[in-house]
TORDOMI-476218 format. One record per residue (C-alpha): residue in three letters; y, x, z. Coordinates in pm, whole numbers, plus 50000, padded with zeros to 5 digits. Layout:
BEGIN
ALAYXZ...
END
This chain:
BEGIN
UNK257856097148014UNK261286096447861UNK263386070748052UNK263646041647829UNK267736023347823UNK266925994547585UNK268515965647732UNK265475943747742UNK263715970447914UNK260705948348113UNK260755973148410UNK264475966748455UNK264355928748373UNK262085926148586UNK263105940448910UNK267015927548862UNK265275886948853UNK263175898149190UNK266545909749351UNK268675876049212UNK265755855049338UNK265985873849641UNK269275882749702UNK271995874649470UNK272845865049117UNK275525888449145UNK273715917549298UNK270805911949017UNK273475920648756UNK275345945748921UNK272055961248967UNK270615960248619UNK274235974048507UNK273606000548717UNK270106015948530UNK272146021348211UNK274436051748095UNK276666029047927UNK276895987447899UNK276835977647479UNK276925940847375UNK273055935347419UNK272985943747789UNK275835914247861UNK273805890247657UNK270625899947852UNK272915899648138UNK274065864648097UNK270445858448015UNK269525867848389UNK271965846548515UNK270625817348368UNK267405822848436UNK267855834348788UNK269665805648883UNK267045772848745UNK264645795348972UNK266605798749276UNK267145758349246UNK263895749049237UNK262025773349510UNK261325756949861UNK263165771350119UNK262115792550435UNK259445815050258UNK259515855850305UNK259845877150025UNK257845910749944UNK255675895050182UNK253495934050245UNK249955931850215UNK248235969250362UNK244475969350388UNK242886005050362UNK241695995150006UNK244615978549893UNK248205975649853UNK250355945349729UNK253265926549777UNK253665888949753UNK256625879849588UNK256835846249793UNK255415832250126UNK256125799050193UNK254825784850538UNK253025750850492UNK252195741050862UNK251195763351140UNK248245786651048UNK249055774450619UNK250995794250330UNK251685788749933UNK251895816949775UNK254465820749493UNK254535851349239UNK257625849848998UNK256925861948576UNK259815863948310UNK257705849648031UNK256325828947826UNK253115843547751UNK251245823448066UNK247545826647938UNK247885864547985UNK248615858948372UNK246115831548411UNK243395849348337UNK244425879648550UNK242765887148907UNK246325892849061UNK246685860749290UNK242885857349382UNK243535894749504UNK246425887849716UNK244805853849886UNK241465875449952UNK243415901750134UNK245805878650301UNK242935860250509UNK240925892250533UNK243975908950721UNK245315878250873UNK242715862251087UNK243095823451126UNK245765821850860UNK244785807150536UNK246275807150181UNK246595764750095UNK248215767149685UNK248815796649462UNK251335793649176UNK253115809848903UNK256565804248861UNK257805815848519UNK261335819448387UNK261865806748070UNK262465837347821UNK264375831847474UNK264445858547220UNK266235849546929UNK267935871246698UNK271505873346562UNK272175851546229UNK274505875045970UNK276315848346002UNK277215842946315UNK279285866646498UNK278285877446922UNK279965849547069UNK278035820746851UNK274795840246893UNK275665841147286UNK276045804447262UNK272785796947101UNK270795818247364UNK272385796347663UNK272245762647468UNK268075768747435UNK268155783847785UNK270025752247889UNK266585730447748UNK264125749947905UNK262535746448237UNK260905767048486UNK257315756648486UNK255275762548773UNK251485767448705UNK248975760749012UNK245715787449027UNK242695775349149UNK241285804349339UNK238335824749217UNK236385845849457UNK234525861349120UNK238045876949017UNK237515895649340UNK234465905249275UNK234895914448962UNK238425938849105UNK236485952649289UNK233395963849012UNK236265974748801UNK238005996049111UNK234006010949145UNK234066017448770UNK237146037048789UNK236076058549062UNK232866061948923UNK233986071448590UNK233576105848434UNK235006101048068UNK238426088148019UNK238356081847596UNK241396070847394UNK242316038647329UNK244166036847012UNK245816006146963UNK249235989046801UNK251176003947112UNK250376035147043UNK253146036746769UNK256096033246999UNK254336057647228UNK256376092147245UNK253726114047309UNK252236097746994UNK252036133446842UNK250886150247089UNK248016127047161UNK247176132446753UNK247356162246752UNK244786171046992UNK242016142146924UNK239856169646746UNK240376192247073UNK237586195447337UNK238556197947656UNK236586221247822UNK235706216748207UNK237596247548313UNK240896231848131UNK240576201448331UNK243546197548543UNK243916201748927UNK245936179749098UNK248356194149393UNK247736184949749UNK248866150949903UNK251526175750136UNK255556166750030UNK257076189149876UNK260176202549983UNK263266200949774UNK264836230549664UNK268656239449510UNK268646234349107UNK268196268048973UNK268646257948654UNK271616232948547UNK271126206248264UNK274256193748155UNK275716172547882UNK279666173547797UNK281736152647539UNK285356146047451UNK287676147647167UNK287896173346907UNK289626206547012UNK289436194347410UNK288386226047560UNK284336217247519UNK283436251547427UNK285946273047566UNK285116257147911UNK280826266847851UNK282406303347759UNK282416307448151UNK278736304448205UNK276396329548315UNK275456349447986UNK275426322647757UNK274336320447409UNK275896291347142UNK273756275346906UNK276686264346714UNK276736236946423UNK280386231946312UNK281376272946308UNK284026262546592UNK283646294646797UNK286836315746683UNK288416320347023UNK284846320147265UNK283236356447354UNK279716341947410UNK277066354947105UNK276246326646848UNK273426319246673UNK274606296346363UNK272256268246292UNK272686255145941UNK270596260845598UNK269066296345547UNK268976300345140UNK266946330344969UNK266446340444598UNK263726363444565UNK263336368244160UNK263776332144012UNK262536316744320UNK264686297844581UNK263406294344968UNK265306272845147UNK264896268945538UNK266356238345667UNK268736238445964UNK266566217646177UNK263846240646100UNK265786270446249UNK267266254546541UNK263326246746639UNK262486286846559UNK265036290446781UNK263606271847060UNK260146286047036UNK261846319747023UNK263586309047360UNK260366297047560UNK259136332747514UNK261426344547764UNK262136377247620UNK265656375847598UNK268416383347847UNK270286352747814UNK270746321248100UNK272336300547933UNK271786279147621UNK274136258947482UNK274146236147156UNK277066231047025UNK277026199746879UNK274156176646936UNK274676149146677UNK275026177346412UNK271546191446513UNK270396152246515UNK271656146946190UNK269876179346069UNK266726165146239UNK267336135345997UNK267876154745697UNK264226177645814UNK262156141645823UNK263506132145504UNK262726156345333UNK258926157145472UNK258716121545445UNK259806121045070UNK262216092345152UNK266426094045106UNK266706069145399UNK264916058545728UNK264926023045548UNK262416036645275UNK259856037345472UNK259926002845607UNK261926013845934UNK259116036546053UNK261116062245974UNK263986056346276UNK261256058246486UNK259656093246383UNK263106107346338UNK263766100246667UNK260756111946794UNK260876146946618UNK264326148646791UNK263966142547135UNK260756160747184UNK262316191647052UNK265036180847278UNK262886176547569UNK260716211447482UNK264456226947490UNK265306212447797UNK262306221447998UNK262846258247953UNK264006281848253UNK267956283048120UNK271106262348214UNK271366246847905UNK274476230347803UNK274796200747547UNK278476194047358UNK279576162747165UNK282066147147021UNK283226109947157UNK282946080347004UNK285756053447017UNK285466033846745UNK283076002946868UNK283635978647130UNK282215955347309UNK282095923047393UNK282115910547756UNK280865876747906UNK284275863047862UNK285045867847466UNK287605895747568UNK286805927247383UNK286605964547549UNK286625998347366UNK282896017847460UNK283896052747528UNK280366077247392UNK278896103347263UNK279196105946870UNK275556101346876UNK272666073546775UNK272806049747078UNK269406045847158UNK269056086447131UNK271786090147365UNK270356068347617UNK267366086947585UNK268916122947587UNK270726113047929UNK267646109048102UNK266646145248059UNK269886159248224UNK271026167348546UNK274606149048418UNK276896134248130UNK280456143348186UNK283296135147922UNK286176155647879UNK289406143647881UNK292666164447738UNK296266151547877UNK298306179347711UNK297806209547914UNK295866195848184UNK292186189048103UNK289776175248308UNK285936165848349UNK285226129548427UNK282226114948546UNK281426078648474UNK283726053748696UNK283236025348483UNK280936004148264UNK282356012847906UNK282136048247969UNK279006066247885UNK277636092348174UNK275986091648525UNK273286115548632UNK270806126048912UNK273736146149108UNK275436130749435UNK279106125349349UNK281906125049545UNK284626124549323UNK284886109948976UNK286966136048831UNK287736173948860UNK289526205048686UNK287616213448360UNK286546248448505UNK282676263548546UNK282976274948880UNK284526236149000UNK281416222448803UNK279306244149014UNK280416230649352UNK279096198949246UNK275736216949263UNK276786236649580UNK277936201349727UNK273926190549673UNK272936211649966UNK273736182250230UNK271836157650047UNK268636177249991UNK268646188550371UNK268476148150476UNK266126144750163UNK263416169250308UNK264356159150698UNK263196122350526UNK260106139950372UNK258996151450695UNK259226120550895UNK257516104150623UNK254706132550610UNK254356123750996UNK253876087450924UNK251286091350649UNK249356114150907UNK249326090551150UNK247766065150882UNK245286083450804UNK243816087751158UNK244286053151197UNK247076044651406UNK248316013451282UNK249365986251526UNK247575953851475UNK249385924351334UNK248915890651566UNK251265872051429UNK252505870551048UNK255715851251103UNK256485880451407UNK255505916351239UNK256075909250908UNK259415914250751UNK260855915150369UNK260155949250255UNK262875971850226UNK261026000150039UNK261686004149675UNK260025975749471UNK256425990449334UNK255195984648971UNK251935958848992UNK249835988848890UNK250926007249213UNK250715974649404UNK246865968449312UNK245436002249298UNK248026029349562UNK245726046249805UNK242136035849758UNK239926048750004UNK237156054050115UNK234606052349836UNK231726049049892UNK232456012250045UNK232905998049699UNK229586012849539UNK228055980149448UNK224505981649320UNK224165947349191UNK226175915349152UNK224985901049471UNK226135928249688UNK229675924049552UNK229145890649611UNK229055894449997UNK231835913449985UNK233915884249944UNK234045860050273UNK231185833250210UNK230665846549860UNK232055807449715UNK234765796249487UNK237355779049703UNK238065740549575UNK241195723849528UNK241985684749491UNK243105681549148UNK246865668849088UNK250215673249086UNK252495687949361UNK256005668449371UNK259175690449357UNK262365669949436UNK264435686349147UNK263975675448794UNK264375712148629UNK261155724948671UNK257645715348496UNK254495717648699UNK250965722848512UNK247385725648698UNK245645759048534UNK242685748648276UNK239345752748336UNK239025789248231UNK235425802448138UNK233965827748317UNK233815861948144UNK230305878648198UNK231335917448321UNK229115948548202UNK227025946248551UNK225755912448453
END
């Protein structure tokens, strides 16, 4: 999937309010700073956002609990966000949402799933409350007129009225029970259909998917997947790179040094460069009184498909310059769309522009050349930090949320910078300037030369030897799991400790390395039933809990009707 920058991105949200909650408000947003190419004015607004947020939370949570509290049973994997000791042998368990949308979390098995394997793997200890704690969430949007500052001050002055509100669970053994049928569903299931629905329009693969819904997949074409053994990591044969600077900075002379390189070139800027060009612009025929015009985006694309056939002797590809080929992309759509603007057709039209763009851009990408991308910068917006004061945003002369997207399918941005006669190639040492990459850096700046570049990618060699030494003790550990050699846990308090691994999405959490199958064949309802400990709901005096802080609303969960599953 094509990494996705938008600055309300749930994924990264998400994970920077579990590391405030858990560690610091200040580590939360130096984190979530971190996960973008370049900071614009809507990450510091969600930024400030988080800090609000993070902080009526952190107020209002009782002390003493363990977080990513690790829950490993050979049929399931979770963490609990919160563990908060009660007495001796007692817990509450706390799971922290940024939203507002609580129904959708009440009704989901989540918490019933985490008590139920608690007690299962932790004999004598018992699960007493289970609660949602949600952070208030305010979306509003920016007023023509009002300028960033006002609309900043809005978002914190309805932040300021809101209130955490904690929501108690009553537990459920059904929603186990009915986890589990769904888990045996899954593994017994044959057919995986589509299921359209409004998401599929921001989906990226939305054409793809289309285009092969009249395709039957035959059972030789299904695929195979690779064996659970790690993989060793190898050098980068092949070097994806993205460079941009000012006008007449040495872009193109400095890609003139690569291994047998070949320039699609948009702006004819190739007078003093050796490599072969390929121009991409508008092909126009006249054959008798008839015109045939091939757009530019058209032939960049035949060039691409001519590419992937590998019958060339070139290595590397470089296009030279990406927002030209964009805006030729643009100019392609419009005309097939039979619109003059991406506004005529009621905004759909950013979307399948962008689309069209970067999947040509990815197809490009994934072929078996160093291909090199050249821009132009952008200096002409700025943005606006927590504090009023304004900042110049150093970027590609590109669509934002394109760029953000394009840098996820390189090895590395770089900008160029020209001091007279000494020109060099920067990597991204602060938050206004766009870059970063997968590469280990060392340095943030060196000589704009190929073969310096290069020793970046020599310089690699260290990290993937610890990489794969890593790999192998892992490989050793996952053995030993599977034999199973797994010391027992007497006491929680004792062997359990926050996790340090990287934080799991919930669909890894609830479904990561299900075994052993044939344990969860259930033939009828009252065979699931027993697989739950005494096969009865739990029951729970009904009431309010007393917090000692003011901030923070606490609501029992209503009754909730049972749904009747496909079994029954």
């Amino acid at each position: 999937m094509l990494d996705n920058y938008e600055a309300s991105n749930a994924l990264i949200i998400g994970t920077a309010m579990h590391t405030g909650i858990e560690e610091s408000v200040s580590k939360a947003i130096d984190w979530y700073y971190s996960q973008f190419p370049i900071i614009n004015d809507e990450c510091v607004t969600e930024a400030m956002k988080l800090e609000k947020v993070i902080g009526k939370m952190k107020n209002i949570l009782p002390s003493g609990g363990i977080f990513e509290f690790e829950i490993n049973d050979k049929d399931f994997k979770g963490f609990i966000d919160y563990l908060v000791p009660v007495n001796e042998n007692e817990y509450d368990l706390y799971d922290f949402k940024y939203s507002n949308n609580y129904n959708r979390y009440l009704e989901s098995d989540q918490l019933h799933i985490y008590k139920y394997y608690f007690e299962k793997n932790n004999p004598g200890k018992k699960i007493r409350d289970l609660y949602f704690m949600f952070g208030p969430k305010v979306q509003l949007k920016q007023k023509a007129n009002e300028d960033i500052l006002q609309y900043r001050r809005r978002i914190l002055k309805e932040l300021d009225e809101k209130e955490v509100t904690i929501i108690r669970v009553n537990y459920d053994s059904n929603m186990v029970i009915r986890y589990l049928s769904e888990i045996k569903k899954c593994l017994e299931e044959t057919e995986y259909d589509k299921s359209p629905s409004k998401l599929c329009y921001f989906c990226e693969y939305r054409p793809i998917c289309e285009e092969s819904k009249f395709y039957e997949i035959k059972e030789s074409e299904y695929m195979n997947l690779p064996s659970t053994e790690r993989r060793n990591i190898t050098k980068e044969n092949y070097k994806k790179i993205w460079i941009y600077g000012a006008p007449f900075s040495g872009k193109t002379t400095f890609v003139d040094k690569a291994p047998t390189p070949l320039n699609l070139n948009t702006d004819g800027n190739v007078k003093y460069v050796t490599m072969p060009v390929e121009p991409i612009r508008d092909i126009v025929k006249v054959e008798g009184r008839q015109t045939i015009v091939t757009m530019a985006w058209q032939k960049f694309k035949d060039a691409i498909d001519e590419l992937s056939k590998n019958q060339n002797d070139f290595k590397t590809i470089v296009v030279d310059l990406v927002e030209d080929t964009y805006e030729y992309c643009r100019l392609y759509m419009y005309d097939k769309l039979g619109i003059t603007h991406e506004s005529d057709d009621s905004f759909r039209a950013w979307d399948k522009v962008r689309v069209e763009f970067l999947s040509n851009m990815r197809k490009l990408l994934n072929l078996e050349y160093n291909i090199i991308l050249i821009s132009h910068e952008d200096t002409t917006k700025d943005i606006m930090k927590k504090s009023g004061d304004k900042i110049t945003a150093i970027k590609p002369n590109i669509n934002e949320k394109v760029a953000n997207k394009l840098a996820g399918m390189v090895d590395i941005v770089a900008r160029v910078v020209a001091d007279g006669d000494i020109r060099n190639l920067e990597f991204k040492s602060d938050e206004v300037t766009f870059g970063g990459g997968r590469l280990n850096l060392n340095k943030n700046s060196i000589p704009l030369d190929w073969d310096e570049l290069m020793k970046i990618y020599d310089n690699q060699e260290g990290v993937i030897v610890e990489i794969n030494k890593n790999n192998e003790e892992s490989t050793r550990t996952d053995k030993q799991e599977e034999i199973g050699n797994k010391e027992s846990r007497d006491e929680v308090q004792e062997t359990i400790e926050p996790s340090k691994r990287k934080r799991k999405s919930r669909t890894e959490q609830l479904v990561e390395e299900l075994t052993e199958s044939d344990e969860l064949k259930l033939t009828d309802e009252q065979k699931a039933q027993n697989i739950v400990d005494g096969g009865e709901t739990e029951s729970y005096l009904n009431g309010e809990r007393t917090f000692t802080t003011q901030d923070v609303k606490i609501e029992e969960q209503k009754p909730r009707r049972r749904r009747k599953s496909s079994e029954e």
